[in-house]
N, C-alpha and C positions, 0 to 999 in steps of 0.2 A: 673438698667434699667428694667422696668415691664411691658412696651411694647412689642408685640410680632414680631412686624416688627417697627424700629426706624426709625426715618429719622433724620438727621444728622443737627444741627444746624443752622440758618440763615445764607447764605453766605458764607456756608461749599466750596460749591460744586465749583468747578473749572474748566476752560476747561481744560482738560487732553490732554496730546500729543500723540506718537506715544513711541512704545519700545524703552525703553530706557537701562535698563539691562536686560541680560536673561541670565537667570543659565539652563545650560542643563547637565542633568546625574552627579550629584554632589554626589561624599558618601564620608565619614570620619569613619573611625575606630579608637579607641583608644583603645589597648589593645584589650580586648575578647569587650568590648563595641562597637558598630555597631550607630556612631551617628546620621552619615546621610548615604541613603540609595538607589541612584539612584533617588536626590529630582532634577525636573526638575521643574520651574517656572519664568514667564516673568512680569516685571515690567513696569510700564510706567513714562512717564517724566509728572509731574505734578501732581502726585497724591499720597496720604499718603494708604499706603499700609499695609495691619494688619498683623503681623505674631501671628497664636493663635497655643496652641499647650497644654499639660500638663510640669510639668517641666521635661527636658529631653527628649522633643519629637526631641528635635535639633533646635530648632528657637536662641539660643544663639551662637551655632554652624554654623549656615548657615549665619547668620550676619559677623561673625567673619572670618569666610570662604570667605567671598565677600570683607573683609578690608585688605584680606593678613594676617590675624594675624592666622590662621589658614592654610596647606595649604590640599587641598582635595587629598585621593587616586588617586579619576578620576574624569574624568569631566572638564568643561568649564565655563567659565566667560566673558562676554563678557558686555561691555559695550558703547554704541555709536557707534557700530563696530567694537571699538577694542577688543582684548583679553588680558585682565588681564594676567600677570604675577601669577601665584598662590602659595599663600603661600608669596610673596615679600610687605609688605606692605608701602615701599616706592613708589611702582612703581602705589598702588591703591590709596595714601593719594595722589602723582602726578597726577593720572586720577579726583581726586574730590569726592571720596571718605573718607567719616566722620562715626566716631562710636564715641556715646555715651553710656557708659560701666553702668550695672546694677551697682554693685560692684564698688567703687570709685575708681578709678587710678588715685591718684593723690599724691603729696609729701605736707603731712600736716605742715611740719616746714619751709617750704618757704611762702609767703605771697601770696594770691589771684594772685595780678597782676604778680607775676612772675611765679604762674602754669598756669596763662592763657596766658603769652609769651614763654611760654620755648623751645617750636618748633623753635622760631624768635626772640631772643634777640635783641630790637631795639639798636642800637648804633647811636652815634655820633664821630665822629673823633677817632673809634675805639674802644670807652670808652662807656661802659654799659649803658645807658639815662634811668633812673630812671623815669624822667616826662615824658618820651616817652610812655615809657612800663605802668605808670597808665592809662595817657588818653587814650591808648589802651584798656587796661581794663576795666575802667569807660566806654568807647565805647560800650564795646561788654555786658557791664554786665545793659544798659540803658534800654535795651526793656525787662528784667529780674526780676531785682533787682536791680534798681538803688541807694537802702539806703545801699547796701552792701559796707561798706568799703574797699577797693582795696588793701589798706597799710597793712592792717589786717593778721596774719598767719593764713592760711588755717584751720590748726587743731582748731580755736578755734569758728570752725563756728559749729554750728547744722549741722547731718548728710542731711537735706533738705537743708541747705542752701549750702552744699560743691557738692550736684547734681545739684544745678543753677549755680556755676561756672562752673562745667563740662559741661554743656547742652552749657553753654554762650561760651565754646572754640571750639564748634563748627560753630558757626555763624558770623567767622570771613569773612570779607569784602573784595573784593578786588576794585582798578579801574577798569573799561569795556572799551569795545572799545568807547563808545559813553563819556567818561572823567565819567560817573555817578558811584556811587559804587554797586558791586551788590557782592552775594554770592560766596565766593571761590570753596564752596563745590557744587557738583554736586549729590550727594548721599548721605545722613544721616539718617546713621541707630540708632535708637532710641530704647535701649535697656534697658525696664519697669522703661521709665525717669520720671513716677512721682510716685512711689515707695514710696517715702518719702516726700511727699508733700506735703503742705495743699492742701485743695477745690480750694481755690483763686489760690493759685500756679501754680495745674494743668491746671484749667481752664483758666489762662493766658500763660503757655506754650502750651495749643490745639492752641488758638490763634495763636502764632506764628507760628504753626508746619502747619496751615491752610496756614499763610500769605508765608513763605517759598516754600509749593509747587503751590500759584498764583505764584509764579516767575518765576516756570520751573521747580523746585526740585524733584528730588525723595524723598519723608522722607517713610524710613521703620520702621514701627512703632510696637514693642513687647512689650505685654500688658497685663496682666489675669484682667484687670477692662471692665468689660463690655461696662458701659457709655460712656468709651474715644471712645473705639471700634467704637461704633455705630453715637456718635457725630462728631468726628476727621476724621476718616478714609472712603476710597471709594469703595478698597477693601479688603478681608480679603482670605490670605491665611491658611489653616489647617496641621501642622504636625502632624503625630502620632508615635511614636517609629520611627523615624530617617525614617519615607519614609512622600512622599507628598501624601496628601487625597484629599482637593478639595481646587477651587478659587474661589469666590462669590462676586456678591455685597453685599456692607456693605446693602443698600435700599431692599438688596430683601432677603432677610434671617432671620429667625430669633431667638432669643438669644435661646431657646429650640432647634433646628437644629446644631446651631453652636456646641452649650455645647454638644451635640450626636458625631457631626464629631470629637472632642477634642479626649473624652474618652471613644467613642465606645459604651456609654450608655446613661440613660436618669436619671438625681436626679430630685428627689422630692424637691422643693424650699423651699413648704409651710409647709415643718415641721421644727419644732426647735428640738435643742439638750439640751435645758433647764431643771431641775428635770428628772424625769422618769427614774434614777439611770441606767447611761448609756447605752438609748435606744430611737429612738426621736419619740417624743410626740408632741400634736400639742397643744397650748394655755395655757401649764399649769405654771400660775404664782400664788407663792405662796407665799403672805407677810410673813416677821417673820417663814418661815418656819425652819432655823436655831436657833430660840433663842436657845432653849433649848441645843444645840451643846456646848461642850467645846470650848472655844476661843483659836486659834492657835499658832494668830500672834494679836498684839495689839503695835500698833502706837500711840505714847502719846507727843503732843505738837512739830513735829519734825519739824525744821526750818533749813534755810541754807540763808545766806546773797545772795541775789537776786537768788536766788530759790523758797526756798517754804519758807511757812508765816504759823507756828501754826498748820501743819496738823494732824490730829485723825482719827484713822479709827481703826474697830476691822475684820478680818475675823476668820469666825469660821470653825469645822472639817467640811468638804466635802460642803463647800459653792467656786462658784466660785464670787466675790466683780469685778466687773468691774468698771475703770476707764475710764471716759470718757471727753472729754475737744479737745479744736485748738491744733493744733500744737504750740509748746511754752508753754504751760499751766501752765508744771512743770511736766507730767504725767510721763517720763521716769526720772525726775531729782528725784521724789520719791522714783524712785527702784532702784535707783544709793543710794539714802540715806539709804533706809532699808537693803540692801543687806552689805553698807560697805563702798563702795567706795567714798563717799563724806566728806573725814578728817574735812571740817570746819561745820556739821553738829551737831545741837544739838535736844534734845529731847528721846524720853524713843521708845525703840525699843526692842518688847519682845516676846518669845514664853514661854509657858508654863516652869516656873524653872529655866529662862532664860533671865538676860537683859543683853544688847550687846551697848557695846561702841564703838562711833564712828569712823570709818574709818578701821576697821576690819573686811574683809571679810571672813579671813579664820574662823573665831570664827561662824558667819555663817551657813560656810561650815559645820563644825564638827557638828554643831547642827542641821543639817538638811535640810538649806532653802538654794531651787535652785533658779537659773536667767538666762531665757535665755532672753539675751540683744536686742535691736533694730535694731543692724550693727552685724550680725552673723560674718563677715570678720573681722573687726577691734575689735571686743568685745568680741568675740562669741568662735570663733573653735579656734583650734592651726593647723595652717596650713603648719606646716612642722613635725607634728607628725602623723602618720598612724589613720584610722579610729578605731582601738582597744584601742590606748593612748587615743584618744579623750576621747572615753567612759569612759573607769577606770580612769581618772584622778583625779576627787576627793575620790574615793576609792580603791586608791593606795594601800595606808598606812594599808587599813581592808586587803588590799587581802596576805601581805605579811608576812614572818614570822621572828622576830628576824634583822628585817632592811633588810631582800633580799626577793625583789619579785619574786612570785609562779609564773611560765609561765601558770602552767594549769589550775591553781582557775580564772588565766584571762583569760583565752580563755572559758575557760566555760560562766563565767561573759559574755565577748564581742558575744560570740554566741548567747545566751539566750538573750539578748537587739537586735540583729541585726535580730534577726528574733522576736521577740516580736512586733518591732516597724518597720517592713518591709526596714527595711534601706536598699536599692540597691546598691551594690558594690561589683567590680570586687573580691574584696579579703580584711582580715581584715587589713593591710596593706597599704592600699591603702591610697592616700593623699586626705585630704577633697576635693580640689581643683579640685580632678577628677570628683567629686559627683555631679550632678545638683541641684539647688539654694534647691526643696522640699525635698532632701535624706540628703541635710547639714541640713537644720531645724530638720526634721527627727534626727539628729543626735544628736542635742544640747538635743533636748526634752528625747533622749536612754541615757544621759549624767545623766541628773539631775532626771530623774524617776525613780528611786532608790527605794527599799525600807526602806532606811535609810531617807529618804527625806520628810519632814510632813509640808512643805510651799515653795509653786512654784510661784515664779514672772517671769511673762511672758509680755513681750514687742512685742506687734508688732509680735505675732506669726505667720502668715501666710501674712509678706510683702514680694510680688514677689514672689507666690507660686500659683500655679493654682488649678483650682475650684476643679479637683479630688485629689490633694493632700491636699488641705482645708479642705475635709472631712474625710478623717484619723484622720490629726490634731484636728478637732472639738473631733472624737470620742478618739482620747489618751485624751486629756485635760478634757472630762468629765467623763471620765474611772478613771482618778487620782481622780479628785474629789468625785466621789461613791467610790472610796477603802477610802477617808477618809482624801485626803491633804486638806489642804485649802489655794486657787490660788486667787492669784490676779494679774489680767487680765486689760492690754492698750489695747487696739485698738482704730484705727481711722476711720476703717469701723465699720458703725453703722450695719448692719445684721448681722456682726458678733455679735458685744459686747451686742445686744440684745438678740442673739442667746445664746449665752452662759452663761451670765450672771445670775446669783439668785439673784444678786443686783448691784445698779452701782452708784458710787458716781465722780461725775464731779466736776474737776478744771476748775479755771482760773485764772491766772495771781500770780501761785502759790499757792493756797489755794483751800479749799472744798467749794465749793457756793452751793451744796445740795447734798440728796439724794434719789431716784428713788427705788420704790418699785412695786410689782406686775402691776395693769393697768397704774401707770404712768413712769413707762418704756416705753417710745413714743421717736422716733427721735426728735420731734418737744421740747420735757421737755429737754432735753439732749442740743439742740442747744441753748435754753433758757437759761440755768444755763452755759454755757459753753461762752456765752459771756456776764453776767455780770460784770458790771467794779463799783468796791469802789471807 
């Protein structure tokens, strides 16, 4: 969004009703963590409502707090009059209250149509109705993704396609009094639901989240994408460190004020993070400015039956290679292939002194080359090991002596990463889980940046991470590359991947369709090659 004041899309705008939830004097402690702080703010019935914040200001927390799944120190809830229960989230899913979870909660080996029933088991004379429970799902999943097979098990969907069933479990219908069917939910809190999205996706989920609050709805909507902000939503609330800042119209604000009230300060947009050996400079592109670099990592003919088709690419020391393409492309099925994990995988995959057979990650590991994955949660962290295992885990084996690990080579280790890479947490100990979405990435990134580490594939490193934690991350990731890794870099935001990028080679439909050098690194070349079809 490059406008200074946006106005919100055709047909956005809605009549809004009267208060409909109001949170008064809300705080949550977790431990010495302080997450919400005395956050009072009022909602209204028909309107998509912003919650903006940095990661950790508490907007995942006060969502969760409103569904019962949380329950606050002090404080009120009130909704239509009545008062919530706090903390019971029967008695809030009973009032018409819905959450949509950044992080998937869902059971990947059951099939679609039975995590979109499992609240409601349809039955027939007792007995489980299988056709019940599809066309239920087929129902709900129609104004979505209706090509999404329902029969299908969960886990075998794309991380974007297992958040359209989650988004679609909440738009279950009931009868009205008038025999017509209208919304069960009353309240649907929408928690950074197009994270993993394509363009199309999102922009067919605003749709909905517009047509939901014509009907009466609340939807609260938690975002770090500006455009949704400003196109979707009517108002936009601000947290900052677990207290409330200010409530705005989305029409009268604008995205330089917002980003102020987030993080208390004011970024420069218009520099990149590109060359200038970890320091941002504005316009400096420079073709071929790696040839002469040793090559790091060199990808040769690598294929996988309905993946990818033939791919080559070479990056070299302290170059970051961006990939760019749709969703589907192939773009994380490559780093699943380089890294290891795709057993039916063929083709030449090599560092320096080094080529690496298929479906072996630990080989890898030992050699140097990190990944941090697309799903931090499902891919990513160990999330029943403390934030120090995290870190030492694949330098285990360096830090110990004669097969018994050294407590104090690791603590030194996890100290020196935890504060290198500003990770926040209560203690090293502490379960990821407690972390907010930017101090887990933070975390993956304290993992694999290693000195032992001399090629970083990175997925989707700042999905569901806000703007002042985006720019830590830019400046780790171009920090690694002036010490001399060589990254190769997904993203689906285009200012990122132009931001960072020294060169960027785009897929589609599994293969390379080009490559992008100095002035034609343009979003518009990038969309071009990105939907070419053979």
């Amino acid at each position: 969004m490059s406008t200074a004041t946006a106005e919100p899309s055709a047909g956005a705008r809605t009549r809004i009703g009267s208060d409909l939830l109001v949170v008064t004097n809300v705080s949550k402690r977790f431990g010495i963590t302080q997450a919400l702080d005395g956050v009072s703010v009022t909602f209204r019935a028909g309107e998509v409502h912003a919650l903006m914040g940095e990661n950790g200001a508490g907007k995942s927390t006060l969502g969760k707090a409103i569904a019962g799944l949380h329950k606050p120190d002090t404080g009120s809830i009130v909704l239509d009059g009545r008062e919530l229960r706090l903390g019971d989230i029967d008695d809030a899913f009973g009032a018409g209250v819905r959450i949509v979870h950044q992080e998937l909660a869902q059971c990947p080996n059951l099939s679609v149509a039975e995590n979109l029933c499992l609240h409601d088991l349809p039955t027939r004379g007792g007995v489980l109705s299988r056709r019940m429970m599809e066309e239920r799902a087929s129902r709900l999943l129609s104004a979505l993704a209706p090509e999404i097979d329902v029969r299908s098990p969960l886990g075998s969907l794309a991380p974007g396609r297992r958040q359209i069933v989650q988004i679609a479990a909440s738009l279950e219908e009931r009868v009205g009094p008038d025999g017509r069917p209208e919304p069960a939910a009353r309240v649907i809190i929408f928690d950074e639901p197009t994270s993993s999205l394509s363009v199309a996706e999102a922009d067919r989920l605003g749709a909905i989240v517009r047509d939901l609050a014509s009907k009466g709805l609340l939807c609260i909507y938690v975002s770090h994408r500006m455009g949704e902000i400003f196109s979707v939503c009517d108002r936009v609330t601000v947290l900052r460190d677990g207290k409330y800042v200010a409530t705005s119209e989305v029409r009268a604000i604008g995205e330089a004020d917002l980003v102020a009230q987030m993080i208390g300060r004011r970024i420069d947009s218009s520099k990149s993070y590109r060359s200038g050996r970890s320091q941002m400079v504005e316009g400096d592109r420079r073709p071929h400015a790696f040839d002469g670099e040793p090559v790091l990592l060199e990808v040769s003919g690598l294929s996988s039956p309905g993946r990818l088709k033939n791919v080559s690419l070479k990056v070299h020391k302290g170059e970051v290679l961006g990939v760019g393409g749709l969703v589907g492309s192939g773009r994380s099925e490559l780093l699943d292939a380089i890294f290891g994990l795709d057993g039916s995988a063929s083709g030449g995959v090599s560092i320096p002194g080094r080529t690496f057979t298929p479906g072996r990650p630990r080989e890898r590991i030992v050699a140097g080359v990190g990944y941090v994955p697309e799903d931090r949660r499902l891919q990513g962290l160990f999330f029943l090991l403390g934030v120090d295992e995290n870190i030492i885990a694949p330098k285990m084996p360096l830090l110990a002596k004669l097969g018994i690990r050294l407590r104090s080579a690791e603590r030194n280790e996890v100290a020196e990463r935890v504060k290198k890479f500003q990770v926040k947490t209560a203690r090293y100990t502490s379960l990821p889980g407690e972390l907010s979405g930017g101090n887990q990435q933070k975390l993956l990134l304290a993992r694999w940046l290693a000195k032992e580490t001399c090629v970083l594939l990175l997925d989707e490193p700042t999905r569901g991470i806000d703007v002042g934690t985006k720019t830590e991350i830019y400046r780790l990731v171009r920090a690694a590359a002036d010490e001399g890794l060589a990254v190769l870099l997904v993203s689906s935001e285009m200012p990122e991947l132009l931001a960072l990028s020294d060169r960027i080679v785009v897929m589609c439909d599994g293969e390379i369709t080009g490559e992008l050098i100095g002035e034609k690194m343009t979003q518009e070349n990038i969309l071009r090659l990105a939907t070419v079809r053979h």
